[in-house]
C-alpha positions in Angstrom: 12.0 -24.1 -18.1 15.1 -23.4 -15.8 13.5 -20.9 -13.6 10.7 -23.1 -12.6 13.2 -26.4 -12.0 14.7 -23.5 -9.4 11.8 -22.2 -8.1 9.9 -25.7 -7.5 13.6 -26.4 -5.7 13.7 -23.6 -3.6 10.1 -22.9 -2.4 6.9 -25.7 -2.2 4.4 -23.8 -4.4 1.9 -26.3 -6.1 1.1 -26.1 -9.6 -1.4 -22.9 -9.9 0.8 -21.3 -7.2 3.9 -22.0 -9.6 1.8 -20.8 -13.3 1.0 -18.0 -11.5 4.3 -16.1 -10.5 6.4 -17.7 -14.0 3.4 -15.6 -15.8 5.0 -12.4 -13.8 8.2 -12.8 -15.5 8.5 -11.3 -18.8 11.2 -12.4 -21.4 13.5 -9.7 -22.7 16.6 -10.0 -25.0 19.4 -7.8 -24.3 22.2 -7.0 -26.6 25.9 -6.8 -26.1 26.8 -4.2 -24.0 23.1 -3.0 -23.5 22.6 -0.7 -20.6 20.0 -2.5 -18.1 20.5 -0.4 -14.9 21.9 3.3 -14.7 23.4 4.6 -12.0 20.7 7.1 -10.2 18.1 5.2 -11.2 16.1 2.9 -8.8 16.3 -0.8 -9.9 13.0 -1.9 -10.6 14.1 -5.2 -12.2 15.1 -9.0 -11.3 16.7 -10.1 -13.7 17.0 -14.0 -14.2 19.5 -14.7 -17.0 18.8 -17.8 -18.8 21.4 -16.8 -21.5 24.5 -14.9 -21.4 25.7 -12.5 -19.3 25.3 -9.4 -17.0 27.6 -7.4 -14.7 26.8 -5.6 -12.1 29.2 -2.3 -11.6 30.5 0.6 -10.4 32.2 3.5 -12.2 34.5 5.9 -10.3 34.5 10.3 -10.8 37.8 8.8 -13.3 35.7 6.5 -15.5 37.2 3.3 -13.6 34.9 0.2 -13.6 35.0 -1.5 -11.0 33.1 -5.0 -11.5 31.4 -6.3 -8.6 29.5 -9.2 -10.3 29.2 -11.0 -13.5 26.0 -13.4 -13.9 25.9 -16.1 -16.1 23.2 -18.9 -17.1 20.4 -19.7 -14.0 21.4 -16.6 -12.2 19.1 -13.8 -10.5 20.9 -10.4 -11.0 19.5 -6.8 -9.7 21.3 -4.1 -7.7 19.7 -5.4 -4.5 20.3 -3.0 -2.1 18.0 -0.5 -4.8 15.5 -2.7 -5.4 14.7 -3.3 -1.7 15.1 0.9 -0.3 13.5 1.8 -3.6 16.9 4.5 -3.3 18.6 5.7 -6.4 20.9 2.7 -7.5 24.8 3.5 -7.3 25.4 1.2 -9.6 25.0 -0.1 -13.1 24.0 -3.1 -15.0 25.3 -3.7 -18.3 24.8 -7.2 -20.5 28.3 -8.5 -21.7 27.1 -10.8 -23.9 24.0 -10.8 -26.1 21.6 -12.3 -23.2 18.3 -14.0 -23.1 16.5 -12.7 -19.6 13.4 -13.1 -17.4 12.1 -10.1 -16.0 10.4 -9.5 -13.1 9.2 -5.5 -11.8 9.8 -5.0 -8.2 5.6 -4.4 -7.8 5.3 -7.8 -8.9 7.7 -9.2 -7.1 6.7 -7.9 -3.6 3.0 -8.5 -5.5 3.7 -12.3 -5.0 5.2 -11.7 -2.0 1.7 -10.5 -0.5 -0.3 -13.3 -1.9 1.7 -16.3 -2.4 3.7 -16.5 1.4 5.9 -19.6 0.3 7.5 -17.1 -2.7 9.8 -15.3 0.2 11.6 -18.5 0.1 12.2 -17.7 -3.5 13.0 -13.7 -1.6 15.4 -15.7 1.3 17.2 -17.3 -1.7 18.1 -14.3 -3.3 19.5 -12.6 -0.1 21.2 -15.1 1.0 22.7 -15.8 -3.0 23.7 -12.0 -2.7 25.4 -11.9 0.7 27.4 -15.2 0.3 28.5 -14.0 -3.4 29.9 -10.4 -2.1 31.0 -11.6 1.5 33.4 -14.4 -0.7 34.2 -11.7 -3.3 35.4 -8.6 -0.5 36.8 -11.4 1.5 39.0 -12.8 -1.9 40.2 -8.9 -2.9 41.1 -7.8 1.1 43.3 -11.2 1.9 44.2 -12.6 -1.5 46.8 -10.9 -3.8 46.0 -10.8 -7.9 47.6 -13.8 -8.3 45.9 -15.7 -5.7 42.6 -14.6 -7.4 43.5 -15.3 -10.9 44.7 -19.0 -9.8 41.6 -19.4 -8.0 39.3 -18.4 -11.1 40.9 -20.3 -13.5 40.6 -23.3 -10.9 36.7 -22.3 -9.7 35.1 -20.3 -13.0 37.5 -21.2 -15.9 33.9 -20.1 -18.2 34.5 -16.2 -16.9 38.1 -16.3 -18.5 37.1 -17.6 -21.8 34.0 -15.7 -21.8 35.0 -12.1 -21.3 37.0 -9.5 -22.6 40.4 -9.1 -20.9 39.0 -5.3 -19.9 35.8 -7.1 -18.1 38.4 -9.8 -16.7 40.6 -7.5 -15.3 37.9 -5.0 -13.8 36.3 -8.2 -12.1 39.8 -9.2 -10.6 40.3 -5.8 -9.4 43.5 -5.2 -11.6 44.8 -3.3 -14.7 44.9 -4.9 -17.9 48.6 -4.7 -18.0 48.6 -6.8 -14.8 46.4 -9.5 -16.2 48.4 -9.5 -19.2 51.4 -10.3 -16.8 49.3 -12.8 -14.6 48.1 -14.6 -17.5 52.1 -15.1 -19.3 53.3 -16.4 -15.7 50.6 -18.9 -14.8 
């Protein structure tokens, strides 16, 4: 199983420790374009994808997506700043793909958190996975232009361009479809 290989990377738990928090998660099969988060709702779910593919976004007063994530295979996704206040998410999660997850509830979670101390490495990981994903993503859309960004996914995550739909490519690049359209005949 993927998610234990992580977890017995990530933390030291022994044996019983690690039986004990993979019975927590629950498998659940999402289909394409499944809701999995709404916006106003508080995000009681970690999802760890061991299949397919989630995005994490916002939609404006205009109906404009904007994407702020897309998690593929071995990935923990959850509108983190929700799950930890236990506030309303502003955000939504959505599978783009037909996905094979492991679920865990936020009571379990912090359940394991109480009782098992080495799990907040697992906790640690996740944070610090979050921050370093959305400080490189701001820090790509504020200093690179569309080109720049499009070049650089085709060199880091080719998999996201043949995976997704040009409207869920260009919301993730921060761009129109017309201007990936453009990007995509010059490069």
């Amino acid at each position: 199983m993927i998610l234990a290989d992580l977890i017995q990377k990530i933390t030291m738990l022994n044996e019983k420790q690690l039986t004990t928090v993979i019975s927590y998660f629950k498998p659940v099969e999402a289909k394409k374009n499944e809701q999995l988060l709404e916006y106003g709702t508080v995000a009681n779910r970690l999802f760890f994808i061991n299949k397919g593919c989630l995005r994490l976004y916002y939609s404006n007063d205009d109906q404009s997506i904007i994407t702020r994530f897309m998690a593929f295979e071995n990935t923990f996704l959850t509108s983190i700043v929700s799950f930890i206040s236990r506030e309303p998410s502003t955000e939504y999660i959505q599978a783009v793909e037909a996905s094979e997850l492991l679920v865990i509830t936020y009571e379990d979670f912090s359940y394991l958190r109480k009782t098992i101390p080495e799990w907040d490495k697992m906790y640690i990981y996740i944070l610090e996975y979050g921050l370093t994903v959305i400080t490189s993503k701001l820090g790509n859309l504020l200093t690179q232009s569309a080109t720049e960004r499009y070049r650089n996914l085709l060199k880091n995550n080719p998999e996201l361009i043949q995976r997704l739909s040009n409207s869920n490519l260009a919301a993730y690049l921060n761009v129109s479809p017309e201007t990936l359209s453009r990007l995509k005949s010059q490069i």
